[in-house]
C-alpha positions as CSV (number, residue, x, y, z in Angstrom):
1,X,-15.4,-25.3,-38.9
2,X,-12.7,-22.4,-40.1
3,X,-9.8,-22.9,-42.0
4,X,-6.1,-23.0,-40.1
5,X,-8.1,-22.5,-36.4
6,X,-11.2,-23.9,-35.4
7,X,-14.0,-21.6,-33.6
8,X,-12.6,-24.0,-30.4
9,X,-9.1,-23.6,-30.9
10,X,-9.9,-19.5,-30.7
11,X,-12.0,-20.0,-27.5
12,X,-9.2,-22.1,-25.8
13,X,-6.2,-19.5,-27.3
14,X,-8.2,-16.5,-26.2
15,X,-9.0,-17.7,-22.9
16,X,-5.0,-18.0,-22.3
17,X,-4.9,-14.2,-23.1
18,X,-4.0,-11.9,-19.8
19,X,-6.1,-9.2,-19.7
20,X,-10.1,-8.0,-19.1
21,X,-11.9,-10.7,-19.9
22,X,-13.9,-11.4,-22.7
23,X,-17.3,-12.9,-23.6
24,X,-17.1,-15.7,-25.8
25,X,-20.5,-16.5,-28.4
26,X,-19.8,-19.7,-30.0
27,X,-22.5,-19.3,-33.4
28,X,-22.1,-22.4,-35.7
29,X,-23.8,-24.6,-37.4
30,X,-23.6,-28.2,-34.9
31,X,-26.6,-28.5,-33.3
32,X,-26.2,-31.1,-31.0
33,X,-25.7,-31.6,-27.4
34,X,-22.9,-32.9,-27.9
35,X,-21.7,-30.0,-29.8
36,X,-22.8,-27.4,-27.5
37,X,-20.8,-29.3,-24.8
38,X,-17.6,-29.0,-26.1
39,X,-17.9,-25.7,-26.9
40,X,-18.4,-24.8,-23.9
41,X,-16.4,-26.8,-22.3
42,X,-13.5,-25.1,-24.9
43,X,-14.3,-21.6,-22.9
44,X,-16.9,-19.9,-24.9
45,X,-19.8,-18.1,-22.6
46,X,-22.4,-19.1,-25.1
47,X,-23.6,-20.9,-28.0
48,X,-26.3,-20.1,-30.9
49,X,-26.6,-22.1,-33.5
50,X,-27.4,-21.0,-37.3
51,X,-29.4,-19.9,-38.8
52,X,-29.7,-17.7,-35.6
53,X,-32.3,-15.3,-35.1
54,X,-30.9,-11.7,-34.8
55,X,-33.8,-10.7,-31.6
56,X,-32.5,-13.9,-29.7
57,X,-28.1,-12.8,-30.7
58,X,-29.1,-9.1,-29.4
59,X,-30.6,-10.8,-26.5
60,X,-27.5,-13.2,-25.8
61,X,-25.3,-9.9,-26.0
62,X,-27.0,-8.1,-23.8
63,X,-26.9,-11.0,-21.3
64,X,-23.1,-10.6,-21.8
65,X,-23.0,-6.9,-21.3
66,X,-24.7,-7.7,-18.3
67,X,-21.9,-10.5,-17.0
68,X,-19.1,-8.2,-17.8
69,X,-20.8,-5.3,-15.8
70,X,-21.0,-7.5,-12.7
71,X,-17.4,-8.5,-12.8
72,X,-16.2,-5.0,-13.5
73,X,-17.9,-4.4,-10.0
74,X,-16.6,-7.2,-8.7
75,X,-13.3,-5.9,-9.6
76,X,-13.4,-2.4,-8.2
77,X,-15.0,-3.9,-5.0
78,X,-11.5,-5.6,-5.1
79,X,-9.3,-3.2,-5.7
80,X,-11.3,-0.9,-2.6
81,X,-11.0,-3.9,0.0
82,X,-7.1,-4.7,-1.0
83,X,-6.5,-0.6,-0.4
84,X,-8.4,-0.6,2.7
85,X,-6.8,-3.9,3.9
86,X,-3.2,-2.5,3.2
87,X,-3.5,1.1,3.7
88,X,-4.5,3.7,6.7
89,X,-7.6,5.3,6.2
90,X,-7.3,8.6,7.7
91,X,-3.3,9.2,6.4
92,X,-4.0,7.2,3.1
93,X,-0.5,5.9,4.1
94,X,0.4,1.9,4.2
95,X,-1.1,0.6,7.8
96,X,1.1,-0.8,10.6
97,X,0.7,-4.3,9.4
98,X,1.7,-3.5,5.6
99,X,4.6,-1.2,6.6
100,X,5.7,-4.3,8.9
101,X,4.8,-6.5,5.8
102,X,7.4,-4.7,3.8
103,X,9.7,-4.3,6.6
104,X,10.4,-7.4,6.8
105,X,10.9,-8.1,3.1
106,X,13.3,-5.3,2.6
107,X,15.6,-7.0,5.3
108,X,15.6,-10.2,3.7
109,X,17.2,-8.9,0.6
110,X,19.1,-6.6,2.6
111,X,20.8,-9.8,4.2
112,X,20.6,-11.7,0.7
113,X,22.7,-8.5,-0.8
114,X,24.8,-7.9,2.0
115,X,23.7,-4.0,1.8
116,X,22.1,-1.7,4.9
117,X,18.9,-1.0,5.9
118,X,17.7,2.0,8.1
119,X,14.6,1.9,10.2
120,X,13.1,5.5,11.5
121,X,10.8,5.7,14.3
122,X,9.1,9.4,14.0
123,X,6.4,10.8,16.7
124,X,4.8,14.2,16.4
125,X,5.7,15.8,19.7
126,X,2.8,17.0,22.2
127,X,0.3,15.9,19.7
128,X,-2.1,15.6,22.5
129,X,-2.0,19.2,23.0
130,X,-3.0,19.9,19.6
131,X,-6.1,18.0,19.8
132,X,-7.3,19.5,23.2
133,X,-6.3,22.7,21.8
134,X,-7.5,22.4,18.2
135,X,-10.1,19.7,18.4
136,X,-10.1,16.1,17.3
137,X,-10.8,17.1,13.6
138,X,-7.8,19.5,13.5
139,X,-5.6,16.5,14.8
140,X,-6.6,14.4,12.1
141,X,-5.8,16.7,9.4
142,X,-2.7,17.6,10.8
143,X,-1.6,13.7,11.0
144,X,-3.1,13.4,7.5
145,X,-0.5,16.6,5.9
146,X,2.5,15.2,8.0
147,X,2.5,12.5,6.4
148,X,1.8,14.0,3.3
149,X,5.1,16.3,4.1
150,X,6.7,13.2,5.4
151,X,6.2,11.2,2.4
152,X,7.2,13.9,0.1
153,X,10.7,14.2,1.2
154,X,11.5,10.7,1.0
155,X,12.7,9.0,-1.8
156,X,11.0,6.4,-4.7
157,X,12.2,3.6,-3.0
158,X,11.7,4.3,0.1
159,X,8.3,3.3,2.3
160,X,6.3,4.9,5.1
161,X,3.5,3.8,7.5
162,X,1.5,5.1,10.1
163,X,2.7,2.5,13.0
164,X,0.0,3.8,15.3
165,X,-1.7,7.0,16.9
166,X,0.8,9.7,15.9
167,X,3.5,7.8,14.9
168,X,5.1,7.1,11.6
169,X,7.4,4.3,10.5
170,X,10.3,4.5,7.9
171,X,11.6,1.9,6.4
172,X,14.7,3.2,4.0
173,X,16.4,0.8,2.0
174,X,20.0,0.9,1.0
175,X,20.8,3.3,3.8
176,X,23.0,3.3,6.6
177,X,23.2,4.8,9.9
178,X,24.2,8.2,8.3
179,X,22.1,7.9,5.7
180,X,19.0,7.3,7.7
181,X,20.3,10.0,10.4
182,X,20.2,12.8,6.8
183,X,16.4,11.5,5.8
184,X,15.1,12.2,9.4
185,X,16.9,15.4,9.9
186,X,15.5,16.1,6.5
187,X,11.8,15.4,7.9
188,X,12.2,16.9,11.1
189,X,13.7,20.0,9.2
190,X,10.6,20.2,7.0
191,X,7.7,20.1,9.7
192,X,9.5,22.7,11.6
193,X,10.0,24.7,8.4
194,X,6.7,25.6,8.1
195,X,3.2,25.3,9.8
196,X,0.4,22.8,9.2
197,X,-2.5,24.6,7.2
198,X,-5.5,23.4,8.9
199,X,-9.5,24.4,9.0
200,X,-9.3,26.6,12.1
201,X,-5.8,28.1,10.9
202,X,-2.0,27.7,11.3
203,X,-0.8,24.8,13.4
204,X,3.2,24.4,14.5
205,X,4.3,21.0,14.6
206,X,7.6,19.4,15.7
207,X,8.4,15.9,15.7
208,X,11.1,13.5,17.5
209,X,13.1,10.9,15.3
210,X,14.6,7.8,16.4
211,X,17.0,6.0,13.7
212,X,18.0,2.2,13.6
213,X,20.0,0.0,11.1
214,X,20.5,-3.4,10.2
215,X,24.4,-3.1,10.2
216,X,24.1,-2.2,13.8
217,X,21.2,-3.7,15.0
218,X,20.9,-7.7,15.1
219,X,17.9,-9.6,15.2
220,X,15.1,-9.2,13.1
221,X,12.3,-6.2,11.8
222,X,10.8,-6.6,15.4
223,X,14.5,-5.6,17.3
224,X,15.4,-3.4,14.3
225,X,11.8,-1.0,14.9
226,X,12.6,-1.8,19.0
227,X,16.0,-0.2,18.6
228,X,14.8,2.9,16.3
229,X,11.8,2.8,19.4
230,X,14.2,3.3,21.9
231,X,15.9,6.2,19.9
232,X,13.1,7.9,19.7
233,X,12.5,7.5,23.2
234,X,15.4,9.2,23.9
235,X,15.0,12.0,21.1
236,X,11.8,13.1,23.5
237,X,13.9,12.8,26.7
238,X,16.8,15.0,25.3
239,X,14.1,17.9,24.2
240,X,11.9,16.6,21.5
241,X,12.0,18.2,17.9
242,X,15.4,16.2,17.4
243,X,16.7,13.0,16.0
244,X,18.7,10.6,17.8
245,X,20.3,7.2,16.4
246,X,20.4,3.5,18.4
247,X,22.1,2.8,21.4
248,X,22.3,-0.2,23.5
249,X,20.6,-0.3,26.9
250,X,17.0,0.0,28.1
251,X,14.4,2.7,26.8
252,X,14.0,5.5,29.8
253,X,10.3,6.3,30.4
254,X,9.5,9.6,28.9
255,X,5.8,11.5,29.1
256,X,4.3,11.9,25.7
């Protein structure tokens, strides 16, 4: 019973708002069940009537504080099963299905665009002998700072995953062949730069690169991360600690 707005017309305006949500008190003077109906049907949380008494308002607030807590839990609990869902836990990198996920969608505008795309297919070399040398705990740290070192010397909008065990995949927009040959060299460059710190001390790490790209590559993301597969492949059968780019023609079977 305002002038220009109504106390309903401000619960159904402020419940179109974005944003945290807000707990709604309807206190008037309409007593009636009727009354209390609409109002909250109209989106308010609650409804007092006047003359209120200030014990039972503090209560009703309370009661609110209460609601909002529990949804601001809610919300966090969320937020932590959306990052566990989509990223890896031990690299804090995107997993293999969310790095597929936006593999897939880059190449679709890559088509609609008529631009390139480069794939890279990167695999820490003899990583097996770091865990029987170092111990399973020194492995994972080491996975966890490459791709930390990976992921700091790509670009904004570029994405990395861990695909699986010790391998990472790279999806690199807006690049071709060449450009996705420079962003490996430039990863395989920094790991052999410089040592991975880790608990029990220094640990030297190499890694093999295989590059694909959609202007050379047909089919979709699956024959695109098969091609930069089978360039990697051949990165380890030509010495390891070296990038190598698609070719047509079988993947040769090479120890890891």
């Amino acid at each position: 019973m305002m002038p220009d707005m109504d106390g309903l017309t401000v619960c159904r305006t402020l419940r179109q708002l974005p944003g945290r949500y807000l707990y709604l008190i309807l206190l008037t003077s309409r007593q009636s069940p009727e009354d209390m109906i609409e109002g909250l049907d109209s989106g308010a949380d609650d409804f007092l009537t006047k003359p209120y008494n200030l014990a039972e308002l503090r209560a009703r607030l309370r009661a609110g504080e209460r609601v909002l807590a529990l949804q601001d839990d809610l919300l966090r609990s969320q937020e932590v099963l959306k990052h566990e869902a989509t990223h890896d836990r031990l690299t804090g990198l995107w997993n293999r299905g969310r790095i597929l996920d936006e593999l897939a969608r880059e190449l679709r505008r890559t088509r609609r665009e008529a631009t390139s795309l480069a794939v890279v297919m990167a695999d820490v070399d003899h990583f097996k002998r770091i865990n029987d040398s170092h111990g399973h705990a020194v492995g994972d740290t080491v996975l966890h700072r490459v791709g930390q070192r990976i992921l700091s010397t790509l670009r904004a909008s570029d994405s990395i995953g861990r695909f699986g065990g010790e391998e990472f995949l790279l999806v690199l927009p807006r690049a071709d062949v060449n450009g996705g040959r420079d962003v490996a060299e430039r990863v395989r460059g920094s790991l052999a730069a410089a040592p991975i710190i880790a608990p029990s001390g220094e640990v030297r790490v190499t890694m093999s690169l295989g590059v694909a790209c959609s202007t050379t590559t047909l089919g979709d993301s699956a024959a695109l991360v098969e091609a930069a597969d089978r360039a990697l492949y051949e990165a380890k059968a030509n010495g390891r600690n070296r990038v190598e780019l698609s070719v047509i023609g079988p993947r040769r079977s090479v120890p890891t």
